[in-house]
N, CA, C and O atoms as a DFTB+ gen file, in Angstrom:
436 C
 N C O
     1  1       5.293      12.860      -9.949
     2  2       5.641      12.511      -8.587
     3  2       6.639      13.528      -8.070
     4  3       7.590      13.951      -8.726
     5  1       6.328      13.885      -6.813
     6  2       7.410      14.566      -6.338
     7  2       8.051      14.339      -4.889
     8  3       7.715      13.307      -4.309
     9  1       8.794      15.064      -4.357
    10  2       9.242      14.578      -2.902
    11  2       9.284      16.161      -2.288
    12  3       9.847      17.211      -2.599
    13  1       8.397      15.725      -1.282
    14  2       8.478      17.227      -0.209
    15  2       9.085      16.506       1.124
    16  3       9.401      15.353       1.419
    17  1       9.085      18.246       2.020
    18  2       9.469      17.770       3.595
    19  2       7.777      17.707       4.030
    20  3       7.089      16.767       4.430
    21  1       7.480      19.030       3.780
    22  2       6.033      18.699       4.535
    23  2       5.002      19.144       3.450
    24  3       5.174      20.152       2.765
    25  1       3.768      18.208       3.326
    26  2       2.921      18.310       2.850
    27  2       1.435      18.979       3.077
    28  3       0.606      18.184       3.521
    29  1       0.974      20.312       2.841
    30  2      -0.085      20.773       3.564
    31  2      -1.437      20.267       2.606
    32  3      -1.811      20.652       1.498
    33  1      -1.978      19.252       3.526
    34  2      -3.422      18.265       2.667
    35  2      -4.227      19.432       2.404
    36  3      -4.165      20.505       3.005
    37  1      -4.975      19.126       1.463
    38  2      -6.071      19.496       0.685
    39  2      -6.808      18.269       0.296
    40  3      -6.492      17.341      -0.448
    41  1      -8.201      18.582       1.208
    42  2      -9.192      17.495       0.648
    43  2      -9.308      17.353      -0.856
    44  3      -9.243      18.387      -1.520
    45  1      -9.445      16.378      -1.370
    46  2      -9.869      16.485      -2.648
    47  2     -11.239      16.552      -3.140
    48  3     -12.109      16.724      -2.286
    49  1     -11.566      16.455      -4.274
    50  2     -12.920      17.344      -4.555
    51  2     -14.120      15.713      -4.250
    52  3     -15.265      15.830      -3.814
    53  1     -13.538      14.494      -4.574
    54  2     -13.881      13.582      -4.615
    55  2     -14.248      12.643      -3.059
    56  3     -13.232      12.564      -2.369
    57  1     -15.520      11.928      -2.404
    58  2     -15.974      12.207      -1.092
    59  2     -14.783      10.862      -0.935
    60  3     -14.873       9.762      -1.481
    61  1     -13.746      11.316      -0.076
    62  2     -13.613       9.918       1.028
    63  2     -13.687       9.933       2.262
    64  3     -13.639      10.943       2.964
    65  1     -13.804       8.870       2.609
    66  2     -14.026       8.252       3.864
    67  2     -13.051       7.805       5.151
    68  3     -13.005       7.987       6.368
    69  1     -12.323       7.123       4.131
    70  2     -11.143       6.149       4.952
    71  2      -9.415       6.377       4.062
    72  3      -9.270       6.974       2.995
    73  1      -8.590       5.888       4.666
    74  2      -7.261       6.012       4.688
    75  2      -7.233       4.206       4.999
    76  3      -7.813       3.510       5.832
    77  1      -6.271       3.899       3.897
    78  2      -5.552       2.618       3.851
    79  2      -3.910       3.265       4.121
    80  3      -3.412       4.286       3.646
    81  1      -3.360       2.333       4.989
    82  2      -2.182       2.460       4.773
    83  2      -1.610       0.705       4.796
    84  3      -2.071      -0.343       5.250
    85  1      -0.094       1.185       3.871
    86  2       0.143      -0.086       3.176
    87  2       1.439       0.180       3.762
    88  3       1.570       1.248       4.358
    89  1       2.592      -0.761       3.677
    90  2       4.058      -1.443       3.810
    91  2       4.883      -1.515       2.192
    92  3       4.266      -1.986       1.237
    93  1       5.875      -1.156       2.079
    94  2       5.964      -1.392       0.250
    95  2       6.681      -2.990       0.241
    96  3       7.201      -3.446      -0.777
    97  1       6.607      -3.819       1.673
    98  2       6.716      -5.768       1.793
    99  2       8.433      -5.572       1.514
   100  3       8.957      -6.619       1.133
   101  1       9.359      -4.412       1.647
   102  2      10.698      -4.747       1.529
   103  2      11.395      -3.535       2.204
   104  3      11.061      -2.353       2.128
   105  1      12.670      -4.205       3.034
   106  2      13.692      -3.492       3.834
   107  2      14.742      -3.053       2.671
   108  3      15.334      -1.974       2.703
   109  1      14.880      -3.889       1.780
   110  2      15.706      -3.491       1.074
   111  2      16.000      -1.611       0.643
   112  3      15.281      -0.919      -0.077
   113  1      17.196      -1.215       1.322
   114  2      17.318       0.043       0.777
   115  2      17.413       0.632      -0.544
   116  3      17.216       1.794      -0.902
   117  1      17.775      -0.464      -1.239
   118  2      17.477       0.185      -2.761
   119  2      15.889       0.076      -3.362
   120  3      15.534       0.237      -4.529
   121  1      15.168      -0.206      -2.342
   122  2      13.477      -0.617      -2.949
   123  2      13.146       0.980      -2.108
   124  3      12.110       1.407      -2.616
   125  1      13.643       1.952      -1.057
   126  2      13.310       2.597      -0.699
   127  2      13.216       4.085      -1.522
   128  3      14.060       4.975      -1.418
   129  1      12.151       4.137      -2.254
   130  2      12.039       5.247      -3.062
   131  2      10.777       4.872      -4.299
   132  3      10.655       3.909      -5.057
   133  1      10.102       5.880      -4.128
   134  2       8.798       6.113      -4.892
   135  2       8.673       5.383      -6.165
   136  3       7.766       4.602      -6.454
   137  1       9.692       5.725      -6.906
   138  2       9.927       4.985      -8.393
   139  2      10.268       3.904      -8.725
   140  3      10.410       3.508      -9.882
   141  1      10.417       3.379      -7.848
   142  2      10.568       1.750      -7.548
   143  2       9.085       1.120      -7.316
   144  3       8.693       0.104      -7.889
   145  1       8.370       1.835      -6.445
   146  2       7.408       1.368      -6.201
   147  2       6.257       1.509      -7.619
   148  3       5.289       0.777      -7.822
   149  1       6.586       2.341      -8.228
   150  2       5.880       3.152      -9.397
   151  2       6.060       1.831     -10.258
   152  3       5.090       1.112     -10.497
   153  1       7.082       1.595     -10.623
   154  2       7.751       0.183     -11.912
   155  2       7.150      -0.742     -11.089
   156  3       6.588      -1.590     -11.782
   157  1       6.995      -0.992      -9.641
   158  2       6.324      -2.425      -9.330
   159  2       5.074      -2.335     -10.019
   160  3       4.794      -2.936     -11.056
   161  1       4.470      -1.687      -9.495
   162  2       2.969      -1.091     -10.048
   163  2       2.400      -1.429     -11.692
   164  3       1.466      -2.087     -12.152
   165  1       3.263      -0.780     -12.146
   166  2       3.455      -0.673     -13.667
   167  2       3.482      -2.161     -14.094
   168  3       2.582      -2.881     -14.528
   169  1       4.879      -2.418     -13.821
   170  2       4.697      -4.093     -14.093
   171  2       3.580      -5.008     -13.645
   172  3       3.442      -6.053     -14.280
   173  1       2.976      -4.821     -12.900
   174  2       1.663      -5.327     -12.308
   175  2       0.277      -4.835     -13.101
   176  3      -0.878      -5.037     -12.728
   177  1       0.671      -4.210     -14.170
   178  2      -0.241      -3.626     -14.906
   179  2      -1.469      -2.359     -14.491
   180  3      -2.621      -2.242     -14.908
   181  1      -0.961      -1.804     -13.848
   182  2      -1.741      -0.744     -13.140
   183  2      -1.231       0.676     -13.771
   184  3      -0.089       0.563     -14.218
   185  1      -1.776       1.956     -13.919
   186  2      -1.656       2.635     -14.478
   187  2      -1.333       3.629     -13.932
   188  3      -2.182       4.325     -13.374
   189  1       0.254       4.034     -13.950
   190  2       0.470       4.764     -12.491
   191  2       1.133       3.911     -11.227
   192  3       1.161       2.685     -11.335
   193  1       1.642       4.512     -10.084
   194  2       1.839       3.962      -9.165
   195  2      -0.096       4.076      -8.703
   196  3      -1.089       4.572      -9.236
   197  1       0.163       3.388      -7.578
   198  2      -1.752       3.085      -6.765
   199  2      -1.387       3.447      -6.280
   200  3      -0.437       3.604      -7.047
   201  1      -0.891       4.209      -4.920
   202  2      -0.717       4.837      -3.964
   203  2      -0.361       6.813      -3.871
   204  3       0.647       7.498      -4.043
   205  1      -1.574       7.061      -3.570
   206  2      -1.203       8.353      -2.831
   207  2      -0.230       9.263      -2.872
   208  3       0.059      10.215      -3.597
   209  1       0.463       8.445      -1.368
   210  2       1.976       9.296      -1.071
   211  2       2.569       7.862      -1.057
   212  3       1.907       6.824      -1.081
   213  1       3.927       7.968      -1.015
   214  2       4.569       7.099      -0.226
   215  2       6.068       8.054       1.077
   216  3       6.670       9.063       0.710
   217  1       6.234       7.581       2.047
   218  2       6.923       7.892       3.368
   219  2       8.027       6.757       3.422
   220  3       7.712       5.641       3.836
   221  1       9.860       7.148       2.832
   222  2      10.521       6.774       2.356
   223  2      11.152       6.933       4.447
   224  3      10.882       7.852       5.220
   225  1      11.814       5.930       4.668
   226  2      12.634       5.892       5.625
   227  2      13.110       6.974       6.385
   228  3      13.208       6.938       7.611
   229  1      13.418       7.966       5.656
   230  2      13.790       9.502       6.116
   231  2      12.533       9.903       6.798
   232  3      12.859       9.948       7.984
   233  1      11.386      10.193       6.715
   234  2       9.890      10.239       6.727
   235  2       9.945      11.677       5.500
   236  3       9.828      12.893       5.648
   237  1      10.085      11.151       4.790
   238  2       9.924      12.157       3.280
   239  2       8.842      12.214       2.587
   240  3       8.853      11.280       1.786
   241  1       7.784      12.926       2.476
   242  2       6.692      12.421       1.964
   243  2       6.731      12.526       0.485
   244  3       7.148      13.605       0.065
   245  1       6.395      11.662      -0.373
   246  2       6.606      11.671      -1.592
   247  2       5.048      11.276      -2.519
   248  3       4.402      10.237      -2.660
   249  1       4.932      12.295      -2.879
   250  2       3.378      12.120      -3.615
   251  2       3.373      11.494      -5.160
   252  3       4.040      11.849      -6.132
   253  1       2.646      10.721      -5.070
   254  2       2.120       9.532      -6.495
   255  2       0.849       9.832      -6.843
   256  3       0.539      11.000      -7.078
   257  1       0.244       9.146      -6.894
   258  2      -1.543       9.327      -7.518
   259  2      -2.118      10.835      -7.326
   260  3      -2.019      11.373      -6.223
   261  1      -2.569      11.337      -8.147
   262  2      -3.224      12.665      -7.558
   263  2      -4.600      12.016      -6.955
   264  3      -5.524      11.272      -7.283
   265  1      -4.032      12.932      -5.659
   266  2      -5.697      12.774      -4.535
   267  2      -7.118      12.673      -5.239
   268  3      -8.095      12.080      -4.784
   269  1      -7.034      13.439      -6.560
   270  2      -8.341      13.239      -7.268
   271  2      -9.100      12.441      -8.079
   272  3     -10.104      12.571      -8.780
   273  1      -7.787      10.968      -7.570
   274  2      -7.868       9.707      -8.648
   275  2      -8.307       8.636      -7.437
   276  3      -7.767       8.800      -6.342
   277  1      -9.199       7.624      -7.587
   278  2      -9.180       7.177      -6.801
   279  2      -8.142       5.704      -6.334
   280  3      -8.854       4.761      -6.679
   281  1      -7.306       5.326      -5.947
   282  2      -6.033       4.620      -5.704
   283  2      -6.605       3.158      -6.264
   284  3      -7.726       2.675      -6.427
   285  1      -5.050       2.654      -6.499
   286  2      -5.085       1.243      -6.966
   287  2      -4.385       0.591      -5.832
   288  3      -3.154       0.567      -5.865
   289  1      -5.236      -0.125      -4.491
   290  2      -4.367      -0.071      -3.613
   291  2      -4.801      -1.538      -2.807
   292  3      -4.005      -2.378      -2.390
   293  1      -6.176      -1.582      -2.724
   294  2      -6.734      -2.602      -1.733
   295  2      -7.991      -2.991      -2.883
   296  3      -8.822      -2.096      -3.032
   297  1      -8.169      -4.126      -3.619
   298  2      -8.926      -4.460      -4.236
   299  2     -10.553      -4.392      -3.557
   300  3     -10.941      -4.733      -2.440
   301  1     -11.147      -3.929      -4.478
   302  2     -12.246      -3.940      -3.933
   303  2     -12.784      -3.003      -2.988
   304  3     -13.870      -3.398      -2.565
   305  1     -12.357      -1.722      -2.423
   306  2     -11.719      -1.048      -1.441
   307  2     -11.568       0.280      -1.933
   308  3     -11.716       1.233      -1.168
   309  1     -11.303       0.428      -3.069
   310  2     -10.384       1.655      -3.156
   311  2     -11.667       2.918      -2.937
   312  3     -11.551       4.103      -2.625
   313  1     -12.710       2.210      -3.203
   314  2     -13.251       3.622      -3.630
   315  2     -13.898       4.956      -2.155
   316  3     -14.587       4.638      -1.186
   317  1     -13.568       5.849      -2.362
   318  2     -13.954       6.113      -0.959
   319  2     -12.826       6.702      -0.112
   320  3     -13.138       7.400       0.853
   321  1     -11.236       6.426      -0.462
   322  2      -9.976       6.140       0.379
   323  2      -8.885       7.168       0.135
   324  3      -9.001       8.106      -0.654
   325  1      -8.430       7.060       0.452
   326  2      -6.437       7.532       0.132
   327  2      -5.799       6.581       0.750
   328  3      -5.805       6.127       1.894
   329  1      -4.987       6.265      -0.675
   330  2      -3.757       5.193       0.160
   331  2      -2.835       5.608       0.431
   332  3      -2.580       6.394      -0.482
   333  1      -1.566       5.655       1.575
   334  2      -0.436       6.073       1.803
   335  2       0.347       4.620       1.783
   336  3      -0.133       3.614       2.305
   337  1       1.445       4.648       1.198
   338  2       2.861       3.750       2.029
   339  2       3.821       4.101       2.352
   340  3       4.470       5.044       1.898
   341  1       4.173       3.122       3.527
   342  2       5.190       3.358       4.439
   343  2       6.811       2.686       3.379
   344  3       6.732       1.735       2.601
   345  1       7.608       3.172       3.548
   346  2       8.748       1.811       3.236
   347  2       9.159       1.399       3.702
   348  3       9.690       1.821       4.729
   349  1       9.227      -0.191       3.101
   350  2       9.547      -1.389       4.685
   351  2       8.493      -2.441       4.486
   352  3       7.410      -2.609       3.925
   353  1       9.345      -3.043       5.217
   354  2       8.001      -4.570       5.886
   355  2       8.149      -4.728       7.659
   356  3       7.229      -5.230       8.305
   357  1       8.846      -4.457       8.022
   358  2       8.925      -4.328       9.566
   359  2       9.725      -3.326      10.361
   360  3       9.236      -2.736      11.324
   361  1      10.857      -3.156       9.978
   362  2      12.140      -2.291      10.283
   363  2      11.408      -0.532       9.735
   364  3      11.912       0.133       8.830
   365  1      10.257      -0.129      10.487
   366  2       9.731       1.176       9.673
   367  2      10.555       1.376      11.041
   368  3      10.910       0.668      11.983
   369  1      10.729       3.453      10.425
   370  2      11.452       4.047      11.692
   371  2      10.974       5.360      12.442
   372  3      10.086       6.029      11.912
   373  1      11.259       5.568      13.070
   374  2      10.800       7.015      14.001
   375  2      10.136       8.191      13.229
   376  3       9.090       8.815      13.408
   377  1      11.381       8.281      12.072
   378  2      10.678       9.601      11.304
   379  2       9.788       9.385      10.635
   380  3       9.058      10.340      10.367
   381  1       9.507       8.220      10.150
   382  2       8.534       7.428       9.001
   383  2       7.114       7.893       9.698
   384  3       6.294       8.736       9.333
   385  1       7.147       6.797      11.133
   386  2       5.884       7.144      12.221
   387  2       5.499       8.785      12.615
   388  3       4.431       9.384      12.739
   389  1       6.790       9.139      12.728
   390  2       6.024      10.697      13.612
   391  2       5.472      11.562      11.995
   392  3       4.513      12.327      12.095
   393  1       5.969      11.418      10.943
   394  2       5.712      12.174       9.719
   395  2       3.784      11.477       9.442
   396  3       2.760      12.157       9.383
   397  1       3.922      10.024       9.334
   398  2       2.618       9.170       9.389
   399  2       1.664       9.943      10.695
   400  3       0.614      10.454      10.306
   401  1       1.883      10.019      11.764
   402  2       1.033      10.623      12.806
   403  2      -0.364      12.118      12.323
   404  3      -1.558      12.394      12.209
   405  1       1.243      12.673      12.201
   406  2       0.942      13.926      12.028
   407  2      -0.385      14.132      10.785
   408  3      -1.509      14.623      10.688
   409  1       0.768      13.289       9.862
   410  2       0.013      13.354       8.119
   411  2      -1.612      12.964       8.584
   412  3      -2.540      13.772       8.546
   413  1      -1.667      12.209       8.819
   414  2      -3.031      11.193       9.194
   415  2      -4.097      12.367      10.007
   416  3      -5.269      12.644       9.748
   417  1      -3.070      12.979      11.202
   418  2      -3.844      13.984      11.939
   419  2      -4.559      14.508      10.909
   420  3      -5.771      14.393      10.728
   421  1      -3.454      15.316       9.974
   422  2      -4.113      16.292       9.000
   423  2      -4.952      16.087       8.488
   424  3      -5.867      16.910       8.523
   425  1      -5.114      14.656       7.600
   426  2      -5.861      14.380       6.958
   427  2      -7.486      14.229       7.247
   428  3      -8.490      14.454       6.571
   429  1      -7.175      13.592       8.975
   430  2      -8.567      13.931       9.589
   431  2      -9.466      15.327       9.903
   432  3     -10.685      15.401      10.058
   433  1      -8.496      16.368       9.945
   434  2      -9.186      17.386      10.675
   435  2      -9.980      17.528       8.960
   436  3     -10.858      18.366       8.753
């Protein structure tokens, strides 16, 4: 896992389709950060964090799953996708969104 400012996408070799994006369900600032989300995961018995990237409050993009795996994210769902999360359950913020915009742009072209 790592943490960049900006991320330049590269399709992966594997066909998707769609983009899930998820909430990591907590404001809590100490839940705000990748490796937290990674140990939820883990403890949930999943192998790896399931998600993509995750977009930490700062709008930091922080990459988890390699793009060439397909995510543990939306049951039933995954295949086909990239998951991103936001951090947060409601209180997401400016940089989170305009970093999400952009990312998403990219991901479409």
């Amino acid at each position: 896992m790592a943490t960049i400012e900006y991320y330049e996408f590269t399709p992966p070799k594997r066909e998707v389709n769609k983009i899930f994006l998820h909430c990591s369900a907590s404001d809590n600032p100490e839940h705000d950060n990748i490796k937290v989300i990674q140990k939820w995961h883990l403890l949930r018995g999943f192998v790896g964090i399931g998600y993509h990237f995750y977009i930490n409050k700062q709008g930091e993009i922080h990459i988890g799953r390699s793009l060439e795996r397909t995510p543990a994210a939306q049951e039933g769902y995954n295949k086909g996708s990239i998951a991103i999360c936001l951090g947060g359950l409601k209180d997401f913020t400016i940089p989170q969104l305009v970093v999400l915009k952009k990312f998403c742009f990219d991901i479409n072209k």
